[in-house]
C-alpha positions, 0 to 999 in steps of 0.5 A: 689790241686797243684800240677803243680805249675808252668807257662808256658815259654810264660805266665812267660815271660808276667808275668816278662814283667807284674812284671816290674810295680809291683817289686817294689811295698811295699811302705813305708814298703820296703823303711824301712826295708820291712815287718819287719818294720811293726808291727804285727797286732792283727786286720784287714783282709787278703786274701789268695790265693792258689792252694792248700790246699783244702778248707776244710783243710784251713778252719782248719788252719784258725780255728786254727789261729783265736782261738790265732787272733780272730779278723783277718779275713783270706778269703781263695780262691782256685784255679785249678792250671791252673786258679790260675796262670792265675789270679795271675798276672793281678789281682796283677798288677790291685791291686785286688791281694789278701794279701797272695798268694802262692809260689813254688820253682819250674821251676823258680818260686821265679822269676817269682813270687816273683818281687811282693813280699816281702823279708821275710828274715827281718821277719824271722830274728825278729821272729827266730833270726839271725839263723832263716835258722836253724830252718828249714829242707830240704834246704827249704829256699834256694828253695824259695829264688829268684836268687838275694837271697831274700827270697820271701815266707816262707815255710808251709810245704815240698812235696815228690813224686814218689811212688803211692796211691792205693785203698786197698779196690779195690785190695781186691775185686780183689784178686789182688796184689799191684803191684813191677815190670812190669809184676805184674803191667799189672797182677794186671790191668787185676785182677782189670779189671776182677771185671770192675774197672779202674786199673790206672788212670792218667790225661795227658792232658794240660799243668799241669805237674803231668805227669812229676812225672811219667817220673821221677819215670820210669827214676829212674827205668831206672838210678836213677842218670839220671833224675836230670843230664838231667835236670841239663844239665849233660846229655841230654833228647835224651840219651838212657836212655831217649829213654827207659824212652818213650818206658816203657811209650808206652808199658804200654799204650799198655799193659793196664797200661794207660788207653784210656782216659788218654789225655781227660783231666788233673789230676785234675779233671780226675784222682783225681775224678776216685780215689776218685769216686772208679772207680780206683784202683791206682793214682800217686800223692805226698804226699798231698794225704796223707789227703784224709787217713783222715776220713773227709778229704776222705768224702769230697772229695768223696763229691767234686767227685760227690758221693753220702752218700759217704763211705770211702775207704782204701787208702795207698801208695805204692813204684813205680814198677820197671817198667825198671827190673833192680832192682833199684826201684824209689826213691823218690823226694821232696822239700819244696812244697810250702810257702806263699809270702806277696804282696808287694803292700797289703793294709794289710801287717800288718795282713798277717804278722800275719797270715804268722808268725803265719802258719809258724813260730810257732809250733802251726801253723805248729802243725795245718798243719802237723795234717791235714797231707797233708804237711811235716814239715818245722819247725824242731821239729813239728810232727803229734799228732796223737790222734788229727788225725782220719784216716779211718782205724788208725790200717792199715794205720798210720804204712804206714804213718809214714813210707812214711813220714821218707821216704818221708824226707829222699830223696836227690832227688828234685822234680822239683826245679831244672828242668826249665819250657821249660824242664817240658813243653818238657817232657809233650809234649813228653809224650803226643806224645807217648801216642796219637795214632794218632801221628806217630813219633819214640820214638827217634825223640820225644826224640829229640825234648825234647832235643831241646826244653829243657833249661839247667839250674843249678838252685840249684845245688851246684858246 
């Protein structure tokens, strides 16, 4: 599962110098009009790569998918998300890249990425329409467009984040409260910890920038307008603001919060298998979480967390605590999570156009990937069946559900779309600093080197 999606600034400046062999890849399909110009295949095969969805929830939606194109075959291959940007771009340079591969739109993704990739706006254009962009919510195709306007991968499905998930059968046992502020935070960990679980468990190690989101979340408790001016370059990452931002992160580590182990590795596999394990009552992760209320779903990951005949737990989501006391809560933030991008060079664009249209441009392919409830809608109009979908516990769940779904696509806050790859890497960095006791610097020269190591950018903010 993804969800840090992004390079690092050294690795997306090789991948660029990589690209320039690649960019303009295609052949006779681009040189004729791109993708559009091929006919959609009813045979063939196609591979797909990604970060995410889990592979059993990809399986469905090629389940789904053959049951219109039976003789299409789809191979899904599923990466941790450091390992698929490291493979992606010698294997697509090598010309051993597979048909399909994923796409974000954040930290310059659409460039980065999207040299070796098709324009996909002459598919959309034949499937929807001249008004194709209309059939899509949340500004989800600007996001995935490259800074020369090409459309580069087609969304499946939006993502929000800020808020956390919590194991309601673990609070339970506790006697313990779902934590809305600071103090009622550090009570509930001292609840959770008195019946000897883990109260909330989060991944810092690395270079994934999950961490991110929960600087983002505790900047919004602070001043819900600061996050996206800093990263914007309307305000700096050394502003007070900022300063308080490392100071809350220090004091939950101090107060329990944060547990001891939270820099010995990332949050997947770290923090992902402790929740899912049950050996922690709270996670921060998006809206992707939100297939593990699903009852197969929830025994496969327990399963893929190493646990034996597993028993599914509660899981629900939960706002973030206003952990500044100012009352201003976190709000949430999103964007499209990601689409997928057709390799320009593949053998079989005819059938991964298929497979593409298919996933994201039909209501039946989006009715597919909403049911597995691990995405937002792209397309307008496609909401979850909820007879097709088996929830843990349906009475106590669904309700919170849909209501972290008309939350979720009501933000106005991106996530990381508009945040540059040099500012995510600074605020992990600066995370990790004040989280390791072993390094003794101030909070302000920690700030500091945020500022300096950040680039501004501007990318999709409209003047």
């Amino acid at each position: 599962m993804a969800t840090s999606r992004y390079t690092k600034a050294a690795a997306a400046a090789a991948v660029m110098t990589l690209c320039l062999a690649a960019c303009s890849g295609g052949g006779d399909a681009q040189e004729e009009g791109g993708a559009a110009a091929v006919e959609a295949a009813e045979s063939g095969t196609v591979t797909w790569w990604g970060w995410t969805p889990d592979t059993p929830v990809a399986e469905r939606y090629i389940e789904e998918f053959n049951k219109e194109y039976p003789d299409i075959e789809v191979t899904y291959r599923n990466f941790e998300n450091v390992d698929f940007r490291t493979t992606l771009a010698p294997a697509l340079d090598s010309g051993e890249g597979p048909d399909i591969f994923n796409l974000s739109p954040a930290g310059g993704s659409p460039d980065t990425w999207g040299g070796y990739a098709l324009d996909l706006e002459p598919i959309a254009q034949d499937v929807l329409g001249d008004d194709y962009e209309s059939a899509f919510g949340g500004g989800y195709l600007d996001q995935l467009r490259d800074s020369e306007g090409r459309l580069v991968s087609m969304p499946l499905g939006g993502m929000a984040a800020g808020f956390l998930w919590y194991n309601a059968d673990i609070f339970e046992e506790a006697g313990a409260e779902v934590p809305t502020d600071y103090d009622s935070w550090v009570k509930a960990c001292e609840d959770i910890a008195a019946i000897g679980k883990g109260c909330f468990t989060m991944g810092a190690g690395g270079s994934d920038t999950f961490p991110s989101e929960m600087y983002h979340s505790i900047a919004n408790s602070v001043d819900p307008e600061w996050f996206i001016k800093a990263a914007t370059g309307q305000a700096k990452w050394d502003d007070p603001q900022g300063i308080e931002v490392l100071q809350i992160i220090s004091d939950m580590r101090d107060d329990g919060i944060i547990a001891s182990n939270v820099l010995d590795s990332t949050q997947y596999p770290l923090a992902n298998e402790e929740f899912m394990r049950g050996d922690a009552a709270m996670v921060q992760m998006g809206f992707w979480y939100t297939q593990y209320a699903g009852a197969e779903s929830c025994v496969a990951a327990m399963e893929a967390a190493a646990v034996s005949n597993p028993e599914c737990f509660v899981q629900l989501p939960a706002p973030f605590p206003d952990v500044a006391g100012k009352g201003n809560g976190s709000v949430y933030f999103g964007e499209v999570d990601y689409g997928l991008a057709i390799n320009a060079d593949s053998p079989n664009i005819a059938a991964a156009k298929t497979f593409l249209t298919w996933m994201t441009m039909t209501k039946t392919g989006q009715q597919n990937v909403v049911n597995a409830i691990d995405l937002l809608p792209a397309l307008q109009g496609v909401t979850p069946d909820w007879d097709a979908i088996e929830l843990v516990d349906n009475e106590v769940q669904r309700p919170a559900i849909e209501q972290l779904m008309k939350d979720s696509t009501e933000t106005t806050q991106s996530r990381q779309w508009q945040t540059t790859e040099s500012a995510l890497d600074a605020i992990i960095l600066a995370i990790q600093q004040v989280l390791d006791p072993t390094v003794d610097r101030s909070l302000e020269d920690i700030a500091a080197d945020m500022e300096a190591t950040a680039e501004d950018s501007t990318v999709g903010v409209e003047d």
